[in-house]
N, C-alpha and C positions, 0 to 999 in steps of 0.2 A: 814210690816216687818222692825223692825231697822235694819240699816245699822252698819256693826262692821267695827270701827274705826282703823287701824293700828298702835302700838305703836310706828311709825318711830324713835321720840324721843329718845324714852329707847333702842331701836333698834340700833342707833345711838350711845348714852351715851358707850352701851355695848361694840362696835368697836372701838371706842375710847378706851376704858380703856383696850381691848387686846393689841391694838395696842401699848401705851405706855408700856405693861409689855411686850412685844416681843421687842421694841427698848433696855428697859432694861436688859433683857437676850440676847440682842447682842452684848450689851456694856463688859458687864459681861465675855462675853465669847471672846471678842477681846482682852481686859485685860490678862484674863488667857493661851491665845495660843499665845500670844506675850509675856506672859509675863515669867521666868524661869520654867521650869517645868521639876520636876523629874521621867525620863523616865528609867533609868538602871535597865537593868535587869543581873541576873545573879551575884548577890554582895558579897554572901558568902565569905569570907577569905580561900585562898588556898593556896598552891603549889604545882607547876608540880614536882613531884619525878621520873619520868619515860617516857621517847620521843624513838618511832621508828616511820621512815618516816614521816607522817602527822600524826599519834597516839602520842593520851598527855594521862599521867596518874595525876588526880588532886586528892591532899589529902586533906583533911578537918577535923578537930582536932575535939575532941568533944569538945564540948560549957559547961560540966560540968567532973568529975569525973567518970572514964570509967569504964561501969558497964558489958560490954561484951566482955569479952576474945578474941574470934575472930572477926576480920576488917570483914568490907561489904562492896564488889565491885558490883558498880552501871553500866549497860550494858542497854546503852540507843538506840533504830533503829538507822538505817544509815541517816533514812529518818527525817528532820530535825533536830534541834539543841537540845541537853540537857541540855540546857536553862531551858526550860519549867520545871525541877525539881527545879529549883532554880529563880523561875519567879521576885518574887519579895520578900520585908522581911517579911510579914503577910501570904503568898502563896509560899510556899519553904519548898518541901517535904527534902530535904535537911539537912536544920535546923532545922525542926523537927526532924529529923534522931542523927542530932545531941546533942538538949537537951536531949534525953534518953539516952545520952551516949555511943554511939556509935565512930568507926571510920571507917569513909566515905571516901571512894575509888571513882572515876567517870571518866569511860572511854570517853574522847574527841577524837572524829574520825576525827575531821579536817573535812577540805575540799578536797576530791579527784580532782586530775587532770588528766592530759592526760594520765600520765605515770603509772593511777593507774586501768586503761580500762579492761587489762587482771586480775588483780585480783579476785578470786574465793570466796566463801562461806566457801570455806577450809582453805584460806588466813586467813580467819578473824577471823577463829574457832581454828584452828588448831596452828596459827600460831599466831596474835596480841595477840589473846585474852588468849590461853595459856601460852604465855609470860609473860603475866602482872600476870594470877597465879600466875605461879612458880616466878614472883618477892613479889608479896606479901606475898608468905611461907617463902622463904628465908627472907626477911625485918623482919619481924614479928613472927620468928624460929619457925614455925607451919607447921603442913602438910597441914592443912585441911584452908577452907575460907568457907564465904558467899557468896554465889551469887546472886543477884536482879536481874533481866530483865526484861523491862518496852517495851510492843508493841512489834514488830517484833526483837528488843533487848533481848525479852523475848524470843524468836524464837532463837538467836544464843545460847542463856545460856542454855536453854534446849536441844540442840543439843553439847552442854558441855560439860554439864552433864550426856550425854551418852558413851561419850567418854572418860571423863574421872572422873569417879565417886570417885576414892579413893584421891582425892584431894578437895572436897568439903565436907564442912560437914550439910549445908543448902540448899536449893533451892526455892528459891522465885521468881514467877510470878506473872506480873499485866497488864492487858489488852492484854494475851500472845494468837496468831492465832496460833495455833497447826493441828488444823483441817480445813483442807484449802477444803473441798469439801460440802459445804454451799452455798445455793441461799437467804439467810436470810441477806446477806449486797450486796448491790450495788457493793462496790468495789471488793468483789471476785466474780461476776459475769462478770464485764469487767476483770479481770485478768485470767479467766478462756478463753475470745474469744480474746484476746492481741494476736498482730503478733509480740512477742516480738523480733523473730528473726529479722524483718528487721526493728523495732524500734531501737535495739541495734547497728544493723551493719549500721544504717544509720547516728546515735549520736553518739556513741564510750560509751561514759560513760551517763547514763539517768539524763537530764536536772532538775534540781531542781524544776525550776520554771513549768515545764510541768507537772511533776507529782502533785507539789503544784494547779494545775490549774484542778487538775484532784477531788484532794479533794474538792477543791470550790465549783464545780459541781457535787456534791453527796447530796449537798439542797444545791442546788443556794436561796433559798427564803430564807433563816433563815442564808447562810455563807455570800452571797453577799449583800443582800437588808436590813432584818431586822436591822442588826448590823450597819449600817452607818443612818438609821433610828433613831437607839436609840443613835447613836451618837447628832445629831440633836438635838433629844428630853431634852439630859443632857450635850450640850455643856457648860454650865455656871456652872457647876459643876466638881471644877478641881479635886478631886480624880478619879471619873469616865473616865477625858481625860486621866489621867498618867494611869491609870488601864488598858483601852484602847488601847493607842499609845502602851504598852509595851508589849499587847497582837500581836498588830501588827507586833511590829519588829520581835516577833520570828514566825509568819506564811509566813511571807517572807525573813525568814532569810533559805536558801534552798538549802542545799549543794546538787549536782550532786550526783548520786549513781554510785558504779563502773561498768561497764556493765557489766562484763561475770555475778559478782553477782548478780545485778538482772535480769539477763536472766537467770539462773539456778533457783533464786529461784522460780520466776515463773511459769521455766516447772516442779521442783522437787516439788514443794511445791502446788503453786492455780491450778495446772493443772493435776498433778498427784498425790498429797495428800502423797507423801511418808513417811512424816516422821512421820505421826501417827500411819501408815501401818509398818514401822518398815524396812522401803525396801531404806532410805534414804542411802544415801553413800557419805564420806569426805573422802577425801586423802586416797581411798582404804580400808577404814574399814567403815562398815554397822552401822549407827546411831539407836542402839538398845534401845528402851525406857526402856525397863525391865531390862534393865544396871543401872537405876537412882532409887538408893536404897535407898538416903538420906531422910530426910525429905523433905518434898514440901508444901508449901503455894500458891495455886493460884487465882489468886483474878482480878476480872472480872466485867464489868456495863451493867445494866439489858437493858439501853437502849442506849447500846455503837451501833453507826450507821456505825461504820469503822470496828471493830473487835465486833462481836455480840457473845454474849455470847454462840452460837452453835458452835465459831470457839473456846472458851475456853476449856467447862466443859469436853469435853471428854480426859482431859490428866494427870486427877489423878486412871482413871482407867486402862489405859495405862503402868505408870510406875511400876517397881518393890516394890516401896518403901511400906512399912503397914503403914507410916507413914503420910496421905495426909489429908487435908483440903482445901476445894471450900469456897471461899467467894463471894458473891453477893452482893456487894452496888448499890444503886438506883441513878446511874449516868451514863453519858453517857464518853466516848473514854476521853476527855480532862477534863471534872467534874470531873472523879476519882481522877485527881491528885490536882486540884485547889479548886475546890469547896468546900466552909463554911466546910459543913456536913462532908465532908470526909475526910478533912485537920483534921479535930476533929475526926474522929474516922480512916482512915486508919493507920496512922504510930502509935500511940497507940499497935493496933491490930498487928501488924507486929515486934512490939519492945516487944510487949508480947507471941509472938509465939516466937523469938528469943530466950530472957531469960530463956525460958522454955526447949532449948534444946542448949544450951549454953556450949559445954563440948569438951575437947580433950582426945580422947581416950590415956591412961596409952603408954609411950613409944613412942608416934610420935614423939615428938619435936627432939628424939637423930634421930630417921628415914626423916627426912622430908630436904633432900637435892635436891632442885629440880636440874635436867640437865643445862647445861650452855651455854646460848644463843650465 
């Protein structure tokens, strides 16, 4: 029997020639991390028209001739930054909002502090966030607005919207949990066994970074491992690192939430599902869905793993309105908003449902004096 000869040589040759293209992609990538690199996020052109406490109101002009009568105020969670609508310039539902002519409202919630622990769900509904309404009617001499709310943001606008329906003349949800009594995401299964009471009275106001630690750990393999993997993989490629780093700073950029709020929302909401049930309560009046007459667009990711589409779909059968549409894109919680596909087809779809009911009923604008703060 011949003996088979090992090719050590080419075997060799072969490890050589990785090992030179890996010194080369190390060079490549020391160059680029040392070297300047555009990481800002959030660039959009604004100004703050509007500040109570920690709450900013940011306007953003549209980027062409305005093609919709009424402004769109943007109501992003409490639960990290609103950033993320405005990521980067190519990734910036934002500025897409704004090449179709829009004007773009975006509530900044700041960073809570100590002095912000007692504030409520009714605080924010009743009180911030009707605020900034009734200053956008007044500004813009209309009764009625748009509303957007993105995630648990989409949670307070629809609780709004029940409350106060003859001031909106839109409603749009995207990635909105209404239906908080689902075993289908991880995270409303730990918020349904949370001891939030002696979480709350033990931190005052809920730690950013704890909660942010909590999301981590809902796929540790794909939030913590894969991604510094694929950092590895494409360090010598600098779009990938500014793409990257910029994703970074907004998952740890992680404001505190105020405690009594997230202690209410938790037992009202992932523990006792009230507000789809219709049994929710704000500052003494009942958060009735059948109140939300307006039109409604809700728009939801079939493989969202934070907010699963069984906490969306059931809240266009819920409200009063005849006027509803379920949207289903094939993305998950944060692809809805950044992702190729959906950057290309959500705000389209959303500036086309606008246009299409884009109207101030006959006689508001002499009606429309909101109360004076």
């Amino acid at each position: 029997m011949t003996e088979r000869k090992i090719p050590v040589d080419l075997i060799l040759a072969k490890m050589a020639a990785e090992a030179e293209k890996v010194q080369h992609r190390l060079e490549k990538a020391k160059d680029i991390l040392l070297g300047p690199l555009d990481t800002d996020i959030a660039t959009t052109p604004h100004e703050v028209v509007y500040q109570e406490d920690r709450v900013r109101l940011r306007y953003y002009r549209p980027l062409k001739e305005a093609r919709l009568k009424t402004p769109l105020l943007l109501v992003y969670a409490l639960i990290n930054r609103e950033s993320m609508l405005d990521l980067q310039t190519d990734r910036s539902v934002i500025q897409n909002l704004l090449k179709e002519g829009m004007a773009v409202y975006l509530i900044d919630w700041g960073y809570p502090t100590r002095k912000d622990r007692y504030l409520t769900l009714n605080d924010h509904v009743n009180g911030y966030l009707d605020t900034i309404v009734d200053f956008l009617r007044e500004r813009h001499h209309l009764a009625k607005i748009n509303l957007m709310g993105v995630s648990l943001g989409g949670t307070l606008a629809v609780m709004y919207a029940a409350l106060h329906p003859q001031k909106l003349n839109n409603l749009i949800t995207i990635v909105t949990p209404t239906h908080f009594d689902t075993d289908k995401g991880l995270f409303h299964t730990w918020m349904k066994e949370i001891d939030v009471d002696r979480l709350i009275d033990t931190f005052g106001n809920l730690p950013g970074e704890l909660l942010n630690a909590c999301f981590l750990l809902l796929n540790p393999a794909r939030l913590v491992f894969d991604k510094y993997v694929g950092f590895l993989e494409n360090m010598d490629d600098q779009e990938f690192i500014e793409n990257f780093i910029r994703m970074e700073k907004w998952i740890f950029d992680c404001p505190d939430i105020p405690g009594e709020t997230f202690r209410q929302l938790v037992k009202d909401c992932y523990q006792q599902n009230l507000l789809i049930r219709h049994k929710l309560e704000l500052g003494g009046k009942r958060v009735d869905l059948k109140k939300i007459t307006m039109p409604l667009l809700n728009i939801y990711g079939r493989y969202d793993h934070l907010v699963p589409p069984e906490a969306c779909k059931p809240l266009t059968r819920k409200v009063g309105s005849k006027d509803t549409e379920d949207i289903c894109l094939d993305s998950g919680h944060i692809g809805i908003l950044l992702g190729a596909k959906c950057q290309r087809e959500l705000v389209p779809r959303i500036a086309g449902w606008l246009k299409d009911r884009d109207k101030q009923d006959k006689g508001l604008k002499a009606a429309a004096k909101p109360k004076k703060k």
